[in-house]
Every structure is written in C-alpha cells, then in structure tokens.
C-alpha positions as semicolon CSV with decimal commas, in nm:
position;residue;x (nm);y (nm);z (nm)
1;X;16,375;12,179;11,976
2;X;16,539;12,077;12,318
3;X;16,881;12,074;12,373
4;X;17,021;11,759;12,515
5;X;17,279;11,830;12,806
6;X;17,622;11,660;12,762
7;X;17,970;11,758;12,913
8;X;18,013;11,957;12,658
9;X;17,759;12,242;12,662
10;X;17,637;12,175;13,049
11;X;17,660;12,501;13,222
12;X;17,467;12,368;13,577
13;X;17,243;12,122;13,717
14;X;17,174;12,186;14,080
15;X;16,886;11,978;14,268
16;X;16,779;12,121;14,614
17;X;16,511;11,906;14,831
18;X;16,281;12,013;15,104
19;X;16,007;11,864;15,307
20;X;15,622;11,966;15,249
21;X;15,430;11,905;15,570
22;X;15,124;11,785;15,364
23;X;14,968;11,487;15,253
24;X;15,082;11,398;14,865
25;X;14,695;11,416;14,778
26;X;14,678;11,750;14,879
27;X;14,973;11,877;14,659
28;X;14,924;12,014;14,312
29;X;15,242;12,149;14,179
30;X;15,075;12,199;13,847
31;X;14,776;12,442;13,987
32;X;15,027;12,586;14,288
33;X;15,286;12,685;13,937
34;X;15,035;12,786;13,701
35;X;14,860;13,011;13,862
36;X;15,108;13,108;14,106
37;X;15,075;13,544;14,171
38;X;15,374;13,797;14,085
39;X;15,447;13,901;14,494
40;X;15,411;13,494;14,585
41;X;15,692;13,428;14,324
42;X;15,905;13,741;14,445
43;X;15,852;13,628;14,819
44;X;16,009;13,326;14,739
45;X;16,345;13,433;14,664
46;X;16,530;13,807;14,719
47;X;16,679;13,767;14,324
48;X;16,323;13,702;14,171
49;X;16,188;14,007;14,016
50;X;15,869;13,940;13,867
51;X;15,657;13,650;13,680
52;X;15,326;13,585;13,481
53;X;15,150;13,329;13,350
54;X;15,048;13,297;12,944
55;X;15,037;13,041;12,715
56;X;15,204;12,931;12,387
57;X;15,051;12,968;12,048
58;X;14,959;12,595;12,089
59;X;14,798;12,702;12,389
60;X;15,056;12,490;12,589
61;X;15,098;12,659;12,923
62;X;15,363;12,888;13,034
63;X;15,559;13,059;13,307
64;X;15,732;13,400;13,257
65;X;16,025;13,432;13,539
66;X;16,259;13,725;13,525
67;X;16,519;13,695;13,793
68;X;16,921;13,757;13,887
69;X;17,136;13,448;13,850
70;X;17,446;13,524;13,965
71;X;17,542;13,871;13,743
72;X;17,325;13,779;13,451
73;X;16,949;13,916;13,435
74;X;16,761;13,615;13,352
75;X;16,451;13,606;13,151
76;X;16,296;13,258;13,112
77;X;16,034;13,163;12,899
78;X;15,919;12,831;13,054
79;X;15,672;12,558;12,891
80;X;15,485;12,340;13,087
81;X;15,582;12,011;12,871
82;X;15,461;11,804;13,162
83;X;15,246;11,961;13,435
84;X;15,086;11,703;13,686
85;X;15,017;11,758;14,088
86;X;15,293;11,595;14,129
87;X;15,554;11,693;13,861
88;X;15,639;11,968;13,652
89;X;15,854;11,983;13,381
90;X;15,929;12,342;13,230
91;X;16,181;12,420;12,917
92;X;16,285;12,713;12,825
93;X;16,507;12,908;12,616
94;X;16,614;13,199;12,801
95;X;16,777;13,548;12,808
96;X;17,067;13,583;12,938
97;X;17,119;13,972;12,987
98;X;17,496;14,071;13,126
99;X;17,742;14,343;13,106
100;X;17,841;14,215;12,792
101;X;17,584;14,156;12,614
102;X;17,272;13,940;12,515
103;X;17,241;13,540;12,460
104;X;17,031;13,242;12,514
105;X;17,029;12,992;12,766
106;X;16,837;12,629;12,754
107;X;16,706;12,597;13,109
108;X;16,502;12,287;13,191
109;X;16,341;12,363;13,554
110;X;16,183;12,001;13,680
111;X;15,945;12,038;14,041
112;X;15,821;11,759;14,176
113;X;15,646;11,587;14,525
114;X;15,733;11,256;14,619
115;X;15,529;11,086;14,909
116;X;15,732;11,011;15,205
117;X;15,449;10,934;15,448
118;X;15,078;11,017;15,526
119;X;15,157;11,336;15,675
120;X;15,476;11,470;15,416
121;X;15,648;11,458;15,076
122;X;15,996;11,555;14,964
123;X;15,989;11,823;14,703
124;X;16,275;11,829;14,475
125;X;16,371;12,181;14,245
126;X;16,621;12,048;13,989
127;X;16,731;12,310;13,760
128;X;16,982;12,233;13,426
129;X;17,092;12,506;13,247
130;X;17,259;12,418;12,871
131;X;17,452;12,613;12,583
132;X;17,274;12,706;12,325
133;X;17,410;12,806;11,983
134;X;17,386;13,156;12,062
135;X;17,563;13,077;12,389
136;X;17,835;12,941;12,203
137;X;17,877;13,271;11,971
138;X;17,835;13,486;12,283
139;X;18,122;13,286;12,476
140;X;18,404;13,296;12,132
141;X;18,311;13,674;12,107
142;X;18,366;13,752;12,399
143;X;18,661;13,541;12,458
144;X;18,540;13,333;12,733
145;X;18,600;12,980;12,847
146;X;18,282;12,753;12,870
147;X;18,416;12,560;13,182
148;X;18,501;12,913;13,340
149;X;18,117;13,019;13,244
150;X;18,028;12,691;13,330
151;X;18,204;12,726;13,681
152;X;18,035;13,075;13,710
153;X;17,694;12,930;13,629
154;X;17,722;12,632;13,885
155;X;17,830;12,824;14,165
156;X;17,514;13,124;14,134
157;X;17,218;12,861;14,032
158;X;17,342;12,631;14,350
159;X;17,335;12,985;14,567
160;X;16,970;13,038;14,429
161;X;16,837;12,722;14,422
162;X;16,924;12,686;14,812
163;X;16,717;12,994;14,867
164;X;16,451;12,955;14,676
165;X;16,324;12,555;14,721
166;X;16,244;12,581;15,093
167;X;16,014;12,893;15,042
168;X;15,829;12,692;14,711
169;X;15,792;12,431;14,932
170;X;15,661;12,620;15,197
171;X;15,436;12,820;14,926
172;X;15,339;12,476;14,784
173;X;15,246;12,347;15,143
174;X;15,040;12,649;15,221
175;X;14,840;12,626;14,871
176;X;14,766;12,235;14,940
177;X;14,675;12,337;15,306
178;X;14,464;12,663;15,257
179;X;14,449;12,641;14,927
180;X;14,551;13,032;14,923
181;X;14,878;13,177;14,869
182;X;15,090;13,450;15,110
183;X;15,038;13,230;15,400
184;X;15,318;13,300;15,641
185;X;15,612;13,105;15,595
C-alpha cells in the first residue's frame, strides 16, 4: 500500500527538467523505460550500477535499479502503476543499504514528456522519496534525526537527479529518433 508523503515522513522530492529534441509523437517513455538495457541505464548516470526489467506476480511491469544515493546503496523495486508514452509513474519500496544497517524507503519516481512545440518536449524526472515504518525503526535505533536524514536525503537525490535527467532525456531522444539505444549523447 502507498505511502502518502506529508511533512512528516518526506525525506526528498527533487524535479529536474530537460529538453528532448523530438517531436511528442515520437516519444514513448513507457517502451524507452521498459525495455531500457543494463549499460544504457549505467551510461546515464556514474552512481547507477545496474538494472533489469521483470514483472510482478500480477504481471504488472517492473524496473529493478540498484544505484548510490548519496552514502546509501539503493535497491529499488519499481512498479509501473502508470506507464504511457508520455508518463510513467513507478513506486517502489526500496532498500536502503548503509554503514549502519538495512531499511526501506518509499520512492515514487514520476517521468514524463510534455509537448512544447513540433520539433521538442520538456521531460520532467521527479523523484519523492518517503519514510516507511521500517525507516522510522531504523532512524530511533540508530539515534538519528528525520529532518537531519531528511536534509541528507535532499541534498544527494538533488546531486543525482541533476546528473542523471539530461542523459534520460538524451537516451529518450535517441530511442524516439533511431529507435535504438547507445546513440551518442
């Protein structure tokens, strides 16, 4: 069951934009995400480490990411609870692997195109990650503030999020373009 963000368990929301130098026809977030390949995902940002595609028991689609967010090892298990050309909206509930231990993170990960003209479209990478129960646990164990995790958490997915939404937009361009992937960016 999804976690509602509120002030109180909010650990980040970061939105980066970037400009895709294709026609909004042409874009297919959905196909360009679920079926994107392990080194096109890696190539997109120096902290991503590896990713797959499965599906859910349901047979709901998924995305496997493992990547570094700031210090934490990040394993995200992401369902695609809305996957159109144009917009893609992936929950999951995450590991959060650190120094100190093991917890769970609710990250909802929203892409989408929006037409700006015949030729373009703004693509927008808006990432929220929430407490979870676990999170909560981890955090009194371990004697830490939430708005000093929270602080933590802002500052990293902001730093990755900056890296990584100009090269999926480039990746996504490319793929409406060619319709291949590791097309020079």
């Amino acid at each position: 069951m999804e976690i509602q963000q509120t002030p109180q368990n909010a650990l980040s929301h970061s939105t980066v934009t970037a400009i895709i130098n294709a026609p909004i026809e042409k874009v297919d977030i959905a196909d360009w995400l679920l079926n994107l390949p392990d080194a096109e995902y890696q190539r997109c940002s120096t902290k991503h480490i590896g990713a797959g595609i499965t599906s859910t028991y349901e047979g709901e689609p998924m995305s496997i990411n493992v990547e570094t967010i700031g210090d934490a090892l990040m394993v995200q298990h992401y369902v695609a609870t809305i996957h159109r050309p144009d917009y893609c909206r992936m929950l999951s509930v995450s590991d959060s692997i650190t120094k100190g231990g093991r917890t769970k993170v609710q990250v909802l990960w929203e892409l989408k195109a929006t037409r700006i003209d015949d030729e373009t479209c703004l693509y927008t990478n808006e990432i929220h990650a929430t407490a979870t129960p676990e999170m909560f646990e981890y955090i009194k164990e371990h004697g830490v503030n939430l708005a000093d995790a929270a602080a933590a958490r802002q500052a990293a997915s902001d730093e990755h999020n900056h890296e990584e939404t100009p090269n999926f937009a480039k990746s996504i361009e490319n793929k409406a373009l060619t319709g291949k992937y590791n097309q020079p960016f």
